[in-house]
N, C-alpha and C positions, 0 to 999 in steps of 0.2 A: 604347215599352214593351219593359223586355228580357225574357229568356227567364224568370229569376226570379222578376219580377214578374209573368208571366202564369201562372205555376203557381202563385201566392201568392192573386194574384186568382180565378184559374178551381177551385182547394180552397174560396175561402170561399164564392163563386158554388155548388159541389153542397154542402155544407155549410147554408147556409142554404135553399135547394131541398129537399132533404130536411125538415128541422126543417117547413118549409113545410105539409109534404105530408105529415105524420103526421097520422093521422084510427083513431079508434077503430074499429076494426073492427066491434064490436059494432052500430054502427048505421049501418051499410052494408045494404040490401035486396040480394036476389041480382038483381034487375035493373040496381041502379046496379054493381054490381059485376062484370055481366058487359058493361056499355056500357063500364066502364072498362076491361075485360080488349080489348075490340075497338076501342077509339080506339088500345093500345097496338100493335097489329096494324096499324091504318094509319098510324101513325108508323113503323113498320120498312117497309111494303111500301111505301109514297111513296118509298123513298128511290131515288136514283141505280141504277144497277146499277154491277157491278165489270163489266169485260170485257176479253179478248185479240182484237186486230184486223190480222191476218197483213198487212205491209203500211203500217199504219195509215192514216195520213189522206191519200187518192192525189187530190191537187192540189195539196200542200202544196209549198215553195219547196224542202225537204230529202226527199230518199228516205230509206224506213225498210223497217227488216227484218220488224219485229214493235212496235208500241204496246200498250200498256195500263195499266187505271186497277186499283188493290184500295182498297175502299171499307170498312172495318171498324166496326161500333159497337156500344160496349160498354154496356150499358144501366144505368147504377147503379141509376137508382128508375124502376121500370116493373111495377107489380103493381095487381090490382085493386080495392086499397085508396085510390087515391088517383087523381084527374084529371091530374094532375101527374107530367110523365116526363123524366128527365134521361138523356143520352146522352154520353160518349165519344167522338168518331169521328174515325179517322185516312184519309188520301186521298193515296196514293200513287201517282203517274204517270211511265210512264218511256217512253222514245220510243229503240229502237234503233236506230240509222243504219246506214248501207251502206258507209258508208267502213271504210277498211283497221283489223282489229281488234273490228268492230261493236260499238263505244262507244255508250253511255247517258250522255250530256253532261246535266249540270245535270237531275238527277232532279227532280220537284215534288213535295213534301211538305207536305200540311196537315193539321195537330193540333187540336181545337177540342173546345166543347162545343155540346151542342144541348137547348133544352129544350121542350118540349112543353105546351100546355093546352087539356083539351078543352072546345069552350064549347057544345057540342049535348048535348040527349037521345038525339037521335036517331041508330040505328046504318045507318039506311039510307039519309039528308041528313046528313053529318056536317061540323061545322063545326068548324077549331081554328086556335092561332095558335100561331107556333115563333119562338123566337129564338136567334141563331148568335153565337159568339166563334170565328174562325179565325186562327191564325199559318199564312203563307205562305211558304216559302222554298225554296232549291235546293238549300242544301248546302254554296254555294261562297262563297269568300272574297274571291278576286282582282278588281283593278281594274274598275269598273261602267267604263271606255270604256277603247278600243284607242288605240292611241298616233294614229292618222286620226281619230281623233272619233268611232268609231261606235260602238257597244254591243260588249261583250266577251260574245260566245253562248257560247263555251267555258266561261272558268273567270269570268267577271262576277256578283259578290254581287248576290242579291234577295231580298231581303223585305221583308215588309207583311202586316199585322194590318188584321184589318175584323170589326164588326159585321154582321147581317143580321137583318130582320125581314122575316117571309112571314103572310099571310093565307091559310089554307087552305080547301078545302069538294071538298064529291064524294058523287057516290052510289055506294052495293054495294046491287046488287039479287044475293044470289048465286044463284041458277041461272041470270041471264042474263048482265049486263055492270056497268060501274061506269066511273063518270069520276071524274078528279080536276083541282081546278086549284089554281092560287095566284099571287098579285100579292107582291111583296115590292121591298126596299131593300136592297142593299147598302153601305156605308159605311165605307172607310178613312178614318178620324176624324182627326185631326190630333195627337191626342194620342199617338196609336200612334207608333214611328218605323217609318222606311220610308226602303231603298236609296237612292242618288244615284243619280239622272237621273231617276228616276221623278215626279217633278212636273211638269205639265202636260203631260206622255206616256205615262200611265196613266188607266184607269179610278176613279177612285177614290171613283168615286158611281153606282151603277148601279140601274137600276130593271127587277125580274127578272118574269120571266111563263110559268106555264108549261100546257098540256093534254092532257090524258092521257083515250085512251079503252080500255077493258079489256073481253075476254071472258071468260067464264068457265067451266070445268065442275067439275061438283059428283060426288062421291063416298058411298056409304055406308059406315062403318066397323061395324066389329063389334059397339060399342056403340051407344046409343041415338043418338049426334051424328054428324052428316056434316063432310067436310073440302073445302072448295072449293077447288081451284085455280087459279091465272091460267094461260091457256093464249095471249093474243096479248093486245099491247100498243100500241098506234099515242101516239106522245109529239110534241109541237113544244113548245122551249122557244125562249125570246127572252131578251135583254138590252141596255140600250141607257146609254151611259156620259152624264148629263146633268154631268157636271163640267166644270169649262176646262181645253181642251184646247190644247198652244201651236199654232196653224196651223188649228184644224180648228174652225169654228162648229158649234153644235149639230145644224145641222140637215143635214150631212154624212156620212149610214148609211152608205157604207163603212169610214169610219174609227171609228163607234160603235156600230155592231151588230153582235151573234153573235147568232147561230140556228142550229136544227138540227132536221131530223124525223125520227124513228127509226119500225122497226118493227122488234118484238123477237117470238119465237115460240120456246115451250116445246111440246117436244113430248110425244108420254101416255106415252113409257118415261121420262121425263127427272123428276127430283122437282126439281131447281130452278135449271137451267140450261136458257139456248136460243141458240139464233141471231138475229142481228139485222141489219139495214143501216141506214146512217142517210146523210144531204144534209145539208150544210149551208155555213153560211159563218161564217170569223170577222175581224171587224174590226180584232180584236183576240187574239191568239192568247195563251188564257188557261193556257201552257205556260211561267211565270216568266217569263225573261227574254225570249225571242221574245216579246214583246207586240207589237213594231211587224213583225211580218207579219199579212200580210192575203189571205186565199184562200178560194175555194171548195174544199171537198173532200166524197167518200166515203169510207166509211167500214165495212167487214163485218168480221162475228167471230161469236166465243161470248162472252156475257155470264150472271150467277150473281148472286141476290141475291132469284128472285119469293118472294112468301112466299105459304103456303097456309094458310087463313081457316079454324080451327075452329067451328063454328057451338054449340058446348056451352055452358050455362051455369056460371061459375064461382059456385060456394059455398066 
């Protein structure tokens, strides 16, 4: 699928999403309408965080000066007219090396849409289901292998388009804590195209998982409604590649799993930024073209993105 065609598909994709999700306001109660205002709140605060990691990932095969991800999304339809939420969101990652000139070789850039449904009443067990379109790429054009056979890390073309489907749930109890979790699918489809060499040495079916435990403190504002914030976050996420792999059986976790456990902490001067460390390992280095490294590493910085929970009722 080219660039063309996923902007032709991903307009008619929020086009009909929209059309979907029109609902007469008038018979909207102010309770569905403020479940909907708060499922749209944990749609944004589920997400990723962005962050700068001085250093970046220290086990990694390459030293770096400075790593980071910017994580943007832009919400077309997100109000509390409807269960139904469509997102924008771009994912920018760049990894500065050590070497002479501290080059950003093959930036990662993913463009996608994200949509949202919420399938609970409830705002304190809440249940929903998300589905992803992502194009994946580097930027660069040049030969996918070195004139030795091995992958071109420098200027080597990569991209690949995938589906994803996640099952969401989690509690907000807000003056105390809140978990979230999710099981999902990743899938580059076959329909998609997708870089040379990357068959049978990519991930191209991954099954994702992830746990999230949150504290919280609450605030009173001026008006009647309080505003809670996240103040520490403990996350492990997994993923595990079940596709054919050339050399590598299924049941081979170094060469098919990435993890990571993070612990992220905002502190009470900070409105929505903190600090974080994280462990992890990847099987598969989900940094484009390096996919065939494999390492443990650490990981510290600042990361930006908590969101704070209005507890008001929308009318």
């Amino acid at each position: 699928m080219n660039v063309r065609s996923c902007i032709v598909w991903l307009g008619t994709l929020l086009w009909a999403s929209a059309a979907f999700a029109q609902t007469d306001s008038t018979t909207l109660s102010d309770s569905t309408r403020f479940r909907n205002h708060r499922y749209n709140e944990f749609f944004r605060g589920n997400r990723d965080f962005s962050y700068i990691s001085p250093s970046g990932e220290l086990g990694a095969p390459s030293k770096y000066v400075i790593n980071g991800e910017l994580i943007a999304s832009y919400f077309l339809l997100a109000n509390a007219k409807s269960r139904l939420s469509v997102a924008v969101t771009q994912r920018f990652m760049a990894r500065t090396r050590t070497d002479r000139s501290s080059p950003i070789r093959t930036p990662s850039f993913r463009l996608g849409t994200q949509i949202f449904y919420r399938l609970s009443n409830s705002v304190t067990q809440y249940r929903y289901v998300e589905g992803q379109f992502f194009h994946h790429s580097n930027g660069q054009d040049g030969p996918t292998y070195r004139p030795n056979g091995t992958f071109n890390t420098e200027t080597g073309d990569f991209s690949t388009d995938y589906l994803q489907a996640t099952y969401n749930w989690g509690t907000h109890l807000s003056q105390r804590y809140g978990t979230y979790y999710n099981l999902g699918y990743r899938w580059h489809a076959p329909i998609f195209n997708h870089s040379e060499g990357l068959e049978g040495n990519y991930g191209f079916g991954r099954l994702l998982g992830q746990a999230t435990y949150r504290l919280f403190a609450r605030t009173q504002t001026a008006s009647t409604s309080s505003i809670t914030t996240e103040r520490l976050r403990l996350t492990l996420q997994a993923s595990y590649a079940v596709n054919q792999l050339t050399n590598w059986p299924l049941n081979i976790a170094r060469r098919r799993l990435n993890t990571e456990l993070s612990l992220w902490y905002v502190p009470p001067f900070s409105h929505d930024a903190g600090i974080f460390a994280t462990a992890g390992y990847y099987g598969e280095d989900p940094y484009n073209i390096y996919f065939n490294d494999r390492y443990a590493f650490v990981r510290f910085g600042i990361a930006a993105g908590f969101t704070r929970y209005n507890d008001e009722r929308i009318k």
